[in-house]
KEKOL-656297 format. One record per residue (C-alpha): residue in one letter; residue number from 1; x negated, y, z negated. Coordinates in steps of 0.5 Angstrom, whole numbers, plus 500, padded with zeros to 3 digits. Example, Ala and Ser with C-alpha at 12.3 -4.5 7.8 and 13.67 -1.06 7.14 Angstrom:
<sites>
+--------+-----+-----+-----+-----+
| residu | num |   x |   y |   z |
+--------+-----+-----+-----+-----+
|      a |   1 | 475 | 491 | 484 |
|      s |   2 | 473 | 498 | 486 |
+--------+-----+-----+-----+-----+
</sites>
This chain:
<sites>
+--------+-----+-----+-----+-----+
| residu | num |   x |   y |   z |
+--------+-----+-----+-----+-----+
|      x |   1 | 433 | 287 | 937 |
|      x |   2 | 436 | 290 | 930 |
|      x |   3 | 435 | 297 | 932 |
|      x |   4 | 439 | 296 | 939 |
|      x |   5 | 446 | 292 | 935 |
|      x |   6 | 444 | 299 | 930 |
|      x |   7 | 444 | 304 | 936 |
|      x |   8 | 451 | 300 | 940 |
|      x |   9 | 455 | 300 | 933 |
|      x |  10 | 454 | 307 | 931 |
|      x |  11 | 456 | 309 | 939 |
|      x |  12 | 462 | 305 | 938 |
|      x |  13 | 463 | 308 | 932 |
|      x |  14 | 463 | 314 | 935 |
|      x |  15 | 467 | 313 | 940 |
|      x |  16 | 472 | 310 | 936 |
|      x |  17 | 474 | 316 | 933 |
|      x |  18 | 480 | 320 | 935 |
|      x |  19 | 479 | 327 | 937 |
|      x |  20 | 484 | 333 | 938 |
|      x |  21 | 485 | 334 | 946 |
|      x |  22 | 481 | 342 | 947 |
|      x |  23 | 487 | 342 | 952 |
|      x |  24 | 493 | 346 | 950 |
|      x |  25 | 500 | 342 | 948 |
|      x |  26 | 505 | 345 | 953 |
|      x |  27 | 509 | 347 | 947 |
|      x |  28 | 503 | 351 | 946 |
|      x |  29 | 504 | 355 | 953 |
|      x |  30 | 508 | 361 | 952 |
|      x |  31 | 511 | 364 | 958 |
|      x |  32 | 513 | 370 | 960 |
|      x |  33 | 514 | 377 | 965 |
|      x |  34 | 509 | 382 | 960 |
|      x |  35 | 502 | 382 | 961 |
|      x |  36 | 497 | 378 | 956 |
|      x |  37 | 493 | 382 | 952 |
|      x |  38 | 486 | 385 | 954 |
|      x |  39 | 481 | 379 | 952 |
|      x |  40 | 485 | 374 | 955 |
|      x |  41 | 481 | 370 | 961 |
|      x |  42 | 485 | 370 | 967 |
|      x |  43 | 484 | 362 | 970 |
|      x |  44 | 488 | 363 | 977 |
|      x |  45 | 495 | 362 | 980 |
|      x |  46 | 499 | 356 | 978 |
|      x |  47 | 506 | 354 | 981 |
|      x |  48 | 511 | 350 | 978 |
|      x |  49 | 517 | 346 | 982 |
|      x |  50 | 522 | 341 | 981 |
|      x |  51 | 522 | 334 | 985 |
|      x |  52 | 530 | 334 | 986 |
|      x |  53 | 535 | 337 | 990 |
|      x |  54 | 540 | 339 | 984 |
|      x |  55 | 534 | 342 | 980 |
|      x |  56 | 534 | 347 | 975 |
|      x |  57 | 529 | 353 | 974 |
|      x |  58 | 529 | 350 | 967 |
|      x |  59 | 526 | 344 | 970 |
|      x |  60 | 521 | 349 | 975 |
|      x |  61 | 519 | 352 | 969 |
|      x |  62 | 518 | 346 | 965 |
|      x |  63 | 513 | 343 | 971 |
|      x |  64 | 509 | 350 | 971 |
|      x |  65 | 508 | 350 | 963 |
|      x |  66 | 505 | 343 | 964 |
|      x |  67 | 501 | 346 | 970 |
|      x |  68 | 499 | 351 | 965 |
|      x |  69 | 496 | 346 | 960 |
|      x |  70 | 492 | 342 | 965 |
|      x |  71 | 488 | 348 | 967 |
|      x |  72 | 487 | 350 | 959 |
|      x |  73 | 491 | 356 | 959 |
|      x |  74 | 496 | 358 | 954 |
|      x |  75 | 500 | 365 | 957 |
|      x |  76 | 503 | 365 | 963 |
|      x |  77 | 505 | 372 | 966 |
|      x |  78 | 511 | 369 | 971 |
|      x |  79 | 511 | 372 | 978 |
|      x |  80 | 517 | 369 | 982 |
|      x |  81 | 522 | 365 | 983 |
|      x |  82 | 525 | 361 | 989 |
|      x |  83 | 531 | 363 | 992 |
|      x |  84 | 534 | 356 | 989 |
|      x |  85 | 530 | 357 | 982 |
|      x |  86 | 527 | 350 | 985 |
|      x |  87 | 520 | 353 | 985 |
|      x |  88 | 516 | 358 | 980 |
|      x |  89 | 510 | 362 | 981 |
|      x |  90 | 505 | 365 | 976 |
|      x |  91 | 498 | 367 | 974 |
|      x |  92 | 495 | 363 | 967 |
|      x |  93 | 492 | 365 | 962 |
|      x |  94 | 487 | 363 | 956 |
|      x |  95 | 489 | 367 | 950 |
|      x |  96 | 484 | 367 | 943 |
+--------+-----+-----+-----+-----+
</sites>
C-alpha cells in the first residue's frame, strides 16, 4: 500500500509541473512573400480569414499565424489574398 501512495505522489508530482508548449508562440511565426531556407520541413497549405464583413488583411492574417502555430510551423510563405483581403492563403513551415 505504501509503494502505490509512492507511485500515485510522484506521477502527481510529475504532472504538476509546468511545461513550455512544443507548439510555436504566434509571435513566433513569421510571415513572408521569400521562400524558407532549404532545411525548413513544409507542414502543407494553411489559410487564414476574418469572420466580419468590415474585416481587415491585418486580421486574415493574424488568423493565418495562429493557424500556423496550431499545425507546429514558425515560417509562412504568403500565397494569395482575397479580392476583399478577407482571406489569405499559404504554405506552413517548420524552420530550425
Amino acid at each position: 500500500m505504501l509503494r502505490f501512495l509512492f507511485v500515485l505522489f510522484a506521477v502527481a508530482a510529475i504532472s504538476a509541473c509546468a511545461s513550455r508548449s512544443v507548439l510555436p508562440d504566434v509571435k513566433e511565426v513569421k510571415v513572408s512573400r521569400d521562400n524558407p531556407g532549404k532545411d525548413c520541413k513544409e507542414m502543407g497549405p494553411i489559410s487564414g480569414t476574418t469572420m466580419t464583413a468590415k474585416g481587415t488583411q491585418e486580421e486574415a492574417l493574424a488568423d493565418l499565424k495562429k493557424e500556423a502555430a496550431h499545425k507546429g510551423a514558425n515560417y509562412v510563405v504568403v500565397k494569395q489574398y482575397s479580392s476583399y483581403g478577407t482571406t489569405v492563403t499559404g504554405t506552413a513551415y517548420e524552420c530550425p
